[in-house]
C-alpha positions in Angstrom: -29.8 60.3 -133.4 -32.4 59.7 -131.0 -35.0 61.8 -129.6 -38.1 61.6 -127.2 -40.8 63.4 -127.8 -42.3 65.7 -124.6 -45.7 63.0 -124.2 -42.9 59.9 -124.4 -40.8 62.0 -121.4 -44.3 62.5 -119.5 -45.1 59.1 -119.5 -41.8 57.9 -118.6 -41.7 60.0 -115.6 -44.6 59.7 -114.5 -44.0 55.6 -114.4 -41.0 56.0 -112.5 -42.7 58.2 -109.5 -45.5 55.5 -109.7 -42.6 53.0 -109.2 -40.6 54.8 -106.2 -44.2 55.3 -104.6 -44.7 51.6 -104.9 -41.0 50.5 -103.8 -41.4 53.6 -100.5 -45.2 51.2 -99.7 -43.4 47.5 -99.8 -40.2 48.8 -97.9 -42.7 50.5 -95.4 -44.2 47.3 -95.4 -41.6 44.9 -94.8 -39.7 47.4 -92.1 -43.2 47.4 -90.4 -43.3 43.6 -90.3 -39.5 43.4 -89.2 -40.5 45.5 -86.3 -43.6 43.5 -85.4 -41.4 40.8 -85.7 -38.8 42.2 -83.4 -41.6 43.2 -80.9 -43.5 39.4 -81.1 -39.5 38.0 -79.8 -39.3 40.9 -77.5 -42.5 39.5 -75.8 -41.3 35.3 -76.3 -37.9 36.5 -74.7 -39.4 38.6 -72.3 -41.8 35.7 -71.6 -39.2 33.0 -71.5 -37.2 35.4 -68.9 -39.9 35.4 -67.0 -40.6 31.9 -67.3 -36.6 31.1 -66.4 -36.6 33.5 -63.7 -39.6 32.1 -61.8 -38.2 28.9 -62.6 -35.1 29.9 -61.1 -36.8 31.5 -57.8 -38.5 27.7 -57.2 -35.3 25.8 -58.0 -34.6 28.3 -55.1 -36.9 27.8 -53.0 -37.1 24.1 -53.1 -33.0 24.1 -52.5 -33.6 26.5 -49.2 -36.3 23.8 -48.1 -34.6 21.0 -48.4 -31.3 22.8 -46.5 -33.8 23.6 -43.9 -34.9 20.4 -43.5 -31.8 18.8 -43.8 -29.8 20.9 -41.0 -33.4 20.1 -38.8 -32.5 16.5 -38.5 -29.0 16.9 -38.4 -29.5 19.0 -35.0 -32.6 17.9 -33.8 -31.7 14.7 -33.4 -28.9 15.7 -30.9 -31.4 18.0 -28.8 -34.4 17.0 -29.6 -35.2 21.0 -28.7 -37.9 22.5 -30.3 -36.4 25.9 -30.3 -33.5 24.4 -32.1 -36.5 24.1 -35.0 -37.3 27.8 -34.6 -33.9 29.0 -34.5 -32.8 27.2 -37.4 -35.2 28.7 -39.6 -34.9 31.7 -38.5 -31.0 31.9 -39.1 -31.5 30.7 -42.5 -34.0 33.4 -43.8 -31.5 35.2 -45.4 -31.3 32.7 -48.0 -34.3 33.6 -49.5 -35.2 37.5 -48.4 -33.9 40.2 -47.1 -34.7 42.2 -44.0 -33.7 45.4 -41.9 -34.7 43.5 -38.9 -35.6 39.6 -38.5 -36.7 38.7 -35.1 -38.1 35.4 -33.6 -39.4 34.2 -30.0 -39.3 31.1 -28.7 -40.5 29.7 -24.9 -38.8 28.4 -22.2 -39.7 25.7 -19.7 -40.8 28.4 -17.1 -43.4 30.6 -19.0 -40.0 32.3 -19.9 -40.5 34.5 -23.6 -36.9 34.4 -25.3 -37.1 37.6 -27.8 -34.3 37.7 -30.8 -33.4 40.4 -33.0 -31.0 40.3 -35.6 -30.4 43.5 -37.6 -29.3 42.6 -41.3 -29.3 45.8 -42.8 -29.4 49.7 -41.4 -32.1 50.6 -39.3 -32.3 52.7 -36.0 -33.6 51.8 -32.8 -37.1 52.9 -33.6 -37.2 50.5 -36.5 -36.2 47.8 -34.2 -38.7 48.9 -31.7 -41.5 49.0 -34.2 -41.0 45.6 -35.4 -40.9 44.1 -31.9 -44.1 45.9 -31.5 -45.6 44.5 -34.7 -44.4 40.6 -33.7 -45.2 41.0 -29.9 -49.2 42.1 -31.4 -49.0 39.1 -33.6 -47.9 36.6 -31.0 -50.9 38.2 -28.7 -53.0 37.5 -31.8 -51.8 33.5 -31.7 -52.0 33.3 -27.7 -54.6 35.7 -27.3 -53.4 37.1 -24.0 -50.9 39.7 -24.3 -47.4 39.0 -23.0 -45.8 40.7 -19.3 -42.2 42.4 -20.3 -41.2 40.5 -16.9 -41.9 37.6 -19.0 -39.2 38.6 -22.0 -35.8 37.8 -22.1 -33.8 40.0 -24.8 -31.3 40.2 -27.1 -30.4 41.7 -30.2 -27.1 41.5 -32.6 -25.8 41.8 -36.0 -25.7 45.4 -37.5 -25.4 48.6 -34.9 -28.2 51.1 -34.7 -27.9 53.7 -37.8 -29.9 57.0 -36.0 -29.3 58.2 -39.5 -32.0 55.5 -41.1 -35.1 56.9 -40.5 -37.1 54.8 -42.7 -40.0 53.4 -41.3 -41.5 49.4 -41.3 -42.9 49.2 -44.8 -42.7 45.9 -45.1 -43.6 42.9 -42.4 -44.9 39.4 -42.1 -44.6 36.7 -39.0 -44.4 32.8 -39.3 -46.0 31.0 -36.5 -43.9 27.4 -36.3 -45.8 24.7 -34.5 -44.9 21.4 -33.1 -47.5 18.8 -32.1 -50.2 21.7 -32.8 -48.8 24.1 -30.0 -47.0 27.3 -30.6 -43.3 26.7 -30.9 -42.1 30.0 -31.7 -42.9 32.7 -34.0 -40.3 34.5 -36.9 -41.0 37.7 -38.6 -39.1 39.6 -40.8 -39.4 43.8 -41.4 -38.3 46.0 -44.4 -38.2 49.5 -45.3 -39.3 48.5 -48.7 -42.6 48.5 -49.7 -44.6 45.5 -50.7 -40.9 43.8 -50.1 -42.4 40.5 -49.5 -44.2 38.2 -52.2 -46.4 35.8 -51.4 -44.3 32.9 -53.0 -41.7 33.6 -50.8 -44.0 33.8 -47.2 -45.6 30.9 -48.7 -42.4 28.9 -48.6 -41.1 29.9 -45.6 -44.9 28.6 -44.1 -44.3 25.3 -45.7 -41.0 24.9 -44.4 -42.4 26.4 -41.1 -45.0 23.6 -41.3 -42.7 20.7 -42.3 -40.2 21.7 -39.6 -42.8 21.5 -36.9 -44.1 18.2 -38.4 -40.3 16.7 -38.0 -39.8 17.9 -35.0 -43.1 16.2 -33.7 -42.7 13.5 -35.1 -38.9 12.5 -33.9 -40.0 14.0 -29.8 -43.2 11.2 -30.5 -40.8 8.9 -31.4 -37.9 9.8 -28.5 -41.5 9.6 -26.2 -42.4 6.5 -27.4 -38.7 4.8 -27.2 -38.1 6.8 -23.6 -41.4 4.9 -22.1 -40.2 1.7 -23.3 -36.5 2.0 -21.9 -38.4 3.7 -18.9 -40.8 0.2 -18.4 -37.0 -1.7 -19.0 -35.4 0.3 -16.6 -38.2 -0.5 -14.1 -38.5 -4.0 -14.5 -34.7 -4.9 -13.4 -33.7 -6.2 -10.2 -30.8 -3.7 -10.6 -30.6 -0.1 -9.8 -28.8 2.2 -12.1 -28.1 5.9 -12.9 -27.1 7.6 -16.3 -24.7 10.7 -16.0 -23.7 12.7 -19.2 -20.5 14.2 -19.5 -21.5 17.5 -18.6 -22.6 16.0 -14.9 -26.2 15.3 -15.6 -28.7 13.1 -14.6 -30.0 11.5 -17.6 -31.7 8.2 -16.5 -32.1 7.2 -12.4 -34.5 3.7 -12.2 -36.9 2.8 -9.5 -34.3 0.4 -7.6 -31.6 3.4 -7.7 -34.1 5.5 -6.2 -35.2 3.0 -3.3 -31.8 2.0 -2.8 -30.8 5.8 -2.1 -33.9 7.1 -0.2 -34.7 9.5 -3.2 -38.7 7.5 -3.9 -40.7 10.5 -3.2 -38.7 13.0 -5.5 -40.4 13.6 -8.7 -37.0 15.0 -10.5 -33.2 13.3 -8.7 -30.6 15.9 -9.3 -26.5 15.1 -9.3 -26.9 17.1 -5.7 -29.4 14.9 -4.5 -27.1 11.5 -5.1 -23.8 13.1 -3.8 -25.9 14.2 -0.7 -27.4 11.0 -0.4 -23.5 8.6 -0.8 -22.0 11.3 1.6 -19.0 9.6 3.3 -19.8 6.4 1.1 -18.5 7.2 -2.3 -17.8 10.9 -4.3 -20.1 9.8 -7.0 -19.0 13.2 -9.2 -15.4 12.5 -8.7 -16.2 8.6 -9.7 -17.8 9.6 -12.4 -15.1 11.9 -13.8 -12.4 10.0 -13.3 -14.7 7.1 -15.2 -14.9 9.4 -18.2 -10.7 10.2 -18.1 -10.2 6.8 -17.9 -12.5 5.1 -20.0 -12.5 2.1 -18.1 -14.9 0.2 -15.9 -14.7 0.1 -12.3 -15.5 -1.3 -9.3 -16.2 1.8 -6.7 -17.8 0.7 -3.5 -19.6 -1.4 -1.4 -22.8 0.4 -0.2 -24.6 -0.7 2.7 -28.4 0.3 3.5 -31.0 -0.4 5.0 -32.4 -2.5 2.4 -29.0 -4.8 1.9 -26.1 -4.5 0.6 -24.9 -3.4 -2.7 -22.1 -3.4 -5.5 -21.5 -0.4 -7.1 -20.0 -0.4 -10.3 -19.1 1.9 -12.8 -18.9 2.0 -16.4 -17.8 4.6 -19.6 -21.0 5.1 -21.9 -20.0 5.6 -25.8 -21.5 7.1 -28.8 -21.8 5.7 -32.5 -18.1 6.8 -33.1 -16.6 5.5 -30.5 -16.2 8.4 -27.5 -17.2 8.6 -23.9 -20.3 10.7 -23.7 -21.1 9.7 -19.7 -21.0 6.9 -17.2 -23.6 4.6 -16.0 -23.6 3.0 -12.4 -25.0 0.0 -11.6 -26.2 -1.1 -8.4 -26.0 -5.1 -7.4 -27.5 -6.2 -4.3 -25.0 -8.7 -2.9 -26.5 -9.0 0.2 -27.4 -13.1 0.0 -23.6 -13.5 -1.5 -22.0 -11.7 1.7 -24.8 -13.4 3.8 -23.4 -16.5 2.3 -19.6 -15.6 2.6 -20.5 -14.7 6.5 -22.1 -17.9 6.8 -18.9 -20.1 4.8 -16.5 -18.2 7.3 -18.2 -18.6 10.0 -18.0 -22.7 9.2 -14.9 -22.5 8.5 -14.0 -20.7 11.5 -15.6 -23.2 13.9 -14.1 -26.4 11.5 -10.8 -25.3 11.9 -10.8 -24.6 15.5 -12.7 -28.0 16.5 -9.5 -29.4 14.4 -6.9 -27.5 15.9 -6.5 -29.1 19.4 -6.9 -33.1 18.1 -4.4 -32.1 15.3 -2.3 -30.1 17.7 -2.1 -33.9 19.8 -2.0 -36.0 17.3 1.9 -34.1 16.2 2.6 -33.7 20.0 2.1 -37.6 20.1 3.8 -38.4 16.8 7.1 -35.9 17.9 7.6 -38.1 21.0 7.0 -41.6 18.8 9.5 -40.5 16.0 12.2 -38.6 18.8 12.1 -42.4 20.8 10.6 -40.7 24.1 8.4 -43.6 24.2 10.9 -46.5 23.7 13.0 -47.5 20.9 10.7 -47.4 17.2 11.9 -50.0 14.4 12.4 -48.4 10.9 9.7 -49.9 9.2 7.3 -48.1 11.4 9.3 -45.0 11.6 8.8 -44.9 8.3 5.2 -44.9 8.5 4.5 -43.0 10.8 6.9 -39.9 9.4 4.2 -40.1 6.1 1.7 -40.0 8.4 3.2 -36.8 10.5 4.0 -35.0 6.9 0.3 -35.0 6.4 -0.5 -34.5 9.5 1.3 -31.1 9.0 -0.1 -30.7 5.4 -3.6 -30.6 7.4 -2.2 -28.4 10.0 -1.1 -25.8 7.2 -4.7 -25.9 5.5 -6.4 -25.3 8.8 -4.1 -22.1 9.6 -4.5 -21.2 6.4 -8.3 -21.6 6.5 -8.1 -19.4 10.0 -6.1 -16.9 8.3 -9.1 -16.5 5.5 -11.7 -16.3 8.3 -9.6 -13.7 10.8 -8.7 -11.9 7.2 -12.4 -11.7 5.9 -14.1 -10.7 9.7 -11.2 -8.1 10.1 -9.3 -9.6 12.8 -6.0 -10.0 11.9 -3.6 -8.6 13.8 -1.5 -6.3 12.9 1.0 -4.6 15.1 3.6 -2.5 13.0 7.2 -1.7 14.6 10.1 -0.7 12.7 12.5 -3.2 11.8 15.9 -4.0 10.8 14.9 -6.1 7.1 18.6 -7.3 6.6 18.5 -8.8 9.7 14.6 -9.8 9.6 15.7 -11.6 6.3 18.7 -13.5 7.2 16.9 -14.8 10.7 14.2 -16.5 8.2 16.2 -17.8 6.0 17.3 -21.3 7.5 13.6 -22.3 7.3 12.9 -21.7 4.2 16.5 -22.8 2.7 15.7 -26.5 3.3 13.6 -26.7 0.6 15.9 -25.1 -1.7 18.9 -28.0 -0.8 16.0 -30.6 -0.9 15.5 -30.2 -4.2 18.9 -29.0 -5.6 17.8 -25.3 -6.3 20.6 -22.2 -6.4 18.9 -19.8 -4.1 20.9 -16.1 -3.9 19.8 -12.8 -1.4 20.8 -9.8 -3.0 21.1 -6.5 -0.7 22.9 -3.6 -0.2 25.8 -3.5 2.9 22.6 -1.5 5.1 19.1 -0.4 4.3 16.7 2.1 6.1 14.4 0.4 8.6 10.9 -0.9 7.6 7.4 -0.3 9.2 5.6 -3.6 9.4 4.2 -6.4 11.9 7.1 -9.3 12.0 4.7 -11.6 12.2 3.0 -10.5 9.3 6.0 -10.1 6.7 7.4 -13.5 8.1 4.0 -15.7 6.9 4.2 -13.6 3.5 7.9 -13.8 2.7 7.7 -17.5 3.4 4.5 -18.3 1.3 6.7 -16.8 -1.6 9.3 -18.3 -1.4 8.1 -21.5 -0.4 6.4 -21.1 -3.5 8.8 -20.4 -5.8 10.6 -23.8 -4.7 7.8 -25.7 -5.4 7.0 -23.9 -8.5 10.5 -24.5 -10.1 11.6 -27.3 -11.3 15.5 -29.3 -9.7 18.2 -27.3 -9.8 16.6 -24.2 -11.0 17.2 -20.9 -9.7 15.4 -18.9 -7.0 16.2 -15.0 -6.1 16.1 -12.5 -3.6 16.3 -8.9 -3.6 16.1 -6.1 -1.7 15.7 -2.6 -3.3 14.4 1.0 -2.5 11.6 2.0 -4.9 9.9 5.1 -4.8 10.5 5.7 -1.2 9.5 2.3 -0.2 11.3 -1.4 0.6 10.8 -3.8 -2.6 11.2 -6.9 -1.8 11.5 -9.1 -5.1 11.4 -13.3 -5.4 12.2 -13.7 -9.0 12.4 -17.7 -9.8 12.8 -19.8 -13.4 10.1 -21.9 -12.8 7.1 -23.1 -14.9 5.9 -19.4 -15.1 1.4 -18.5 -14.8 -0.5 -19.0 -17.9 -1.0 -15.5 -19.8 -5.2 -16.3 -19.6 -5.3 -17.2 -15.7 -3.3 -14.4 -14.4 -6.0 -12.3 -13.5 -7.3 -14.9 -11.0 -3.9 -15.5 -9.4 -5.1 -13.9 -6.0 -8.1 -15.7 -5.6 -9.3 -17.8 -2.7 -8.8 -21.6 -3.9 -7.3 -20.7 -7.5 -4.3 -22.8 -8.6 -3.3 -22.6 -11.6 -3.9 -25.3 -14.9 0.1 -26.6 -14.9 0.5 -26.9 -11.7 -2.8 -29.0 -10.4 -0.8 -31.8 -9.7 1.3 -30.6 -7.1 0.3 -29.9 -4.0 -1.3 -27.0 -2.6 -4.4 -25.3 -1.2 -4.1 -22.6 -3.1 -5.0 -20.0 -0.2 -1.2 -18.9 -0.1 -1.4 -16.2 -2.0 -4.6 -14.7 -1.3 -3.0 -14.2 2.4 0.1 -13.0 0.9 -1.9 -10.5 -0.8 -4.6 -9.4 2.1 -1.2 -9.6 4.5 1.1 -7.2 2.4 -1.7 -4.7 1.9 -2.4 -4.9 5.6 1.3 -4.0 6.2 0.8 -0.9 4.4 2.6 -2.5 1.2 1.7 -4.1 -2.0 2.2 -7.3 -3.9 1.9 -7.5 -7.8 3.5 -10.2 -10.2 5.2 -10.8 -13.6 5.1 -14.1 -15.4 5.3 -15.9 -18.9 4.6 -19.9 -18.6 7.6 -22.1 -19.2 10.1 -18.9 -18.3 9.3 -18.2 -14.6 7.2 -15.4 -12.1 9.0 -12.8 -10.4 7.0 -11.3 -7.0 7.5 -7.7 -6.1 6.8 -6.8 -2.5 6.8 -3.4 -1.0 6.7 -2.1 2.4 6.6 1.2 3.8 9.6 2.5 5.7 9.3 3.4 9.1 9.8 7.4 8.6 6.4 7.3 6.1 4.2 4.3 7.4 0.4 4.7 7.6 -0.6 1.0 8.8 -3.8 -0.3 9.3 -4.5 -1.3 12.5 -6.9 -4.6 13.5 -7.9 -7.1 16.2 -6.0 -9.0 17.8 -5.8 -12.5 16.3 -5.6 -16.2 17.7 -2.3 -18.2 18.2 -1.8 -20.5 14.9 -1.2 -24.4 15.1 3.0 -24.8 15.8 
């Protein structure tokens, strides 16, 4: 058996409590250095939250800037408005602090002080009242001279007044924004917080404050810069011309437009001042609208001054994408083209009449050679002298035709309406004109219904434009085509329609078909003077009527004429005219 004596159990003991003291010291010891441990992370985390959060407020603040910037140009360069700048910044604030009450002030044009107060969070009337107080001593500060209430122009929105948020201003700053080193507008934003506000965060909204007013100086140097040089452009051309936008503005008025209208010794032309100054000459805000509906140039007026005479034409003005943003009008001075179309009439005029009466002889002569008054002719020189009375007549034609221009173009063609019996009008011409038809084997038909309301119109004048058509559309159509007639009511009016199968207008000279002297490419070499249906033309709308066309080459043209009937006519009424060559 065995046994331990007392000393041995001392000893033992007395080991053991040695050992538990010595195990208590190292687990002290290593718990104390966990904890240290623990605290030293606490502080790296609490440092790399820090670090990540600060990190985080200038990713922040760098994104807000760049927004800023971004929506700057987007808008300013539509406006070009300064207080655009201001107001942009000031809207985006919340993006970056918070406020009871943001304010800002911009200027107008007048020495006008636009005040703006947007409540963001509750806050009574006082509150608001204090921080206008605050910004209207800190804008006194910048100007330094205080600003006249009859000078402010208020408004405030967002949030209602809360009578129950007594909480004073605690917090407050202002951001002056300048453009081209003058005072643009100041923003300020109040709290109820105290010390609300850090300085990174003013400090950003100065530097985007700063850049703002740098942009916006920079593009109005630039608009300045490009203005003066369309300006020195616009000055320089013989032509006058106006700008309108689509809300009815004057944009752009030249030198020339304003010599042309009297308006040299304004310094700024309103819309009011051109509409007074083209009274009873042309409804320039009605030309200009209906310019913008229909997106199409046009030819308004002829306006005659003082100074000459002038063209006015009109024409849609387009953005980048494509849509009507306002009308320009140009001014041409045509006065040395009329003076020259005066003078060409005139000579034609006195031509024609010093070749009316030998011409007028000269087939009195040949009539009484070819009808044997003077004695018995042989065939061979009957045949002679018939080519020579066909062009006598071919001469004759041009010459009425040229004093049909000149009475047409000095407004003294007569015109003498009376209602009349078409049907019967019709059938009383038709022998003259059917000749041709029979000469050169062409089907002609009239189409017209058993009776037909009377028409208002000049006899004479219908007669000359009936007959150029259908002469026309003879000679247009080949043997043995087809010529037609028709007689129609249209919209309360006669239509009158000459429809042939003849060689037809090419599709890229149609739009010159009524001009003096035009004939057109497949058709040169037949004869013609080409004046026939100009006449036609400046006749039918004389009559009160119209004259358009239809054509495709190689398939035929059809002519529709209208007249006015005698219950709704509105003629024009003109000089009396001279006798033509018979």
């Amino acid at each position: 058996m065995f046994t331990l004596s007392f000393r041995t159990l001392f000893a033992i003991l007395q080991r053991a409590h040695s050992f538990e003291t010595m195990a208590d010291g190292l687990v002290r010891k290593k718990y104390a250095a966990v904890l240290a441990s623990a605290d030293n992370e606490s502080s790296a985390l609490t440092e790399i939250a820090h670090r990540l959060s600060s990190d985080d407020r200038q990713i922040a603040h760098k994104t807000y800037r760049a927004a800023v910037l971004k929506e700057i140009f987007e808008r300013i360069s539509v406006s070009l408005d300064e207080q655009e700048a201001v107001q942009i910044i000031a809207e985006s604030l919340n993006r970056i602090v918070a406020y009871n009450a943001l304010s800002y002030i911009t200027f107008g044009e007048n020495g006008e002080v636009f005040f703006r107060c947007h409540l963001g969070a509750a806050a009574n009337k006082a509150f608001a009242e204090n921080a206008k107080k605050k910004m209207m001593d800190a804008l006194a500060t910048l100007t330094g001279a205080p600003i006249r209430e009859e000078q402010m122009r208020s408004l405030c929105f967002g949030l209602a007044y809360d009578e129950d948020a007594r909480e004073p201003v605690r917090s407050f700053f202002s951001v002056p924004v300048f453009v081209d080193k003058k005072l643009a507008g100041l923003i300020t934003a109040a709290s109820t917080k105290p010390h609300y506000y850090t300085e990174a965060a003013i400090g950003v909204l100065y530097a985007v404050a700063e850049e703002a007013g740098e942009v916006v100086s920079r593009i109005q140097r630039l608009f300045l810069e490009e203005k003066n040089k369309t300006n020195s452009m616009l000055a320089s051309i013989s032509e006058g011309l106006i700008m309108v936008n689509a809300k009815q503005e004057i944009m752009i008025i030249n030198k020339k437009a304003r010599e042309i209208l009297g308006l040299t010794g304004k310094e700024t032309v309103s819309m009011l001042d051109i509409v007074q100054a083209l009274y009873g000459k042309l409804d320039f805000r009605s030309a200009a609208e209906q310019i913008i509906r229909s997106q199409k140039p046009q030819l308004l007026s002829e306006l005659e001054t003082h100074g000459g005479i002038y063209k006015i034409m009109g024409n849609p003005v387009h953005d980048g994408q494509g849509a009507v943003i306002g009308t320009t009008f140009v001014f041409s001075d045509i006065t040395q083209e009329k003076e020259v179309d005066r003078m060409k009439t005139e000579f034609i005029s006195i031509t024609s009449h010093q070749l009316r009466t030998p011409l007028s002889s000269m087939k009195w002569f040949m009539e009484m050679l070819l009808n044997n008054d003077l004695g018995e002719l042989p065939e061979k020189q009957r045949g002679v002298l018939l080519d020579v009375y066909n062009s006598n007549e071919r001469i004759i034609t041009l010459v009425n035709d040229l004093l049909d221009v000149s009475r047409i173009e000095a407004g003294k063609m007569q015109n003498q309406p009376t209602p009349t019996n078409i049907i019967e009008f019709i059938k009383s011409m038709l022998p003259e004109v059917e000749q041709n038809f029979v000469k050169r084997k062409q089907k002609f038909e009239f189409i017209r219904p058993d009776s037909f309301p009377r028409v208002s119109a000049d006899p004479k004048l219908i007669w000359q434009v009936l007959q150029n058509l259908l002469t026309n559309a003879s000679k247009y159509t080949p043997e043995e085509g087809k010529i037609t007639l028709t007689l129609s009511l249209a919209n309360e009016n006669a239509l009158l329609t000459i429809a042939d199968n003849g060689y037809g207008i090419p599709e890229f000279q149609k739009n010159r078909i009524f001009e003096k002297f035009f004939r057109a490419d497949n058709i040169t070499k037949m004869e013609g003077t080409g004046l026939g249906l100009y006449i036609s033309k400046e006749l039918a709308e004389a009559s009160g009527g119209k004259l358009r066309f239809e054509s495709a080459e190689g398939r035929g043209t059809t002519f529709y004429f209208s007249l006015p009937l005698a219950s709704a006519a509105h003629p024009k009424s003109v000089q009396t005219s001279e006798p033509v060559i018979q």
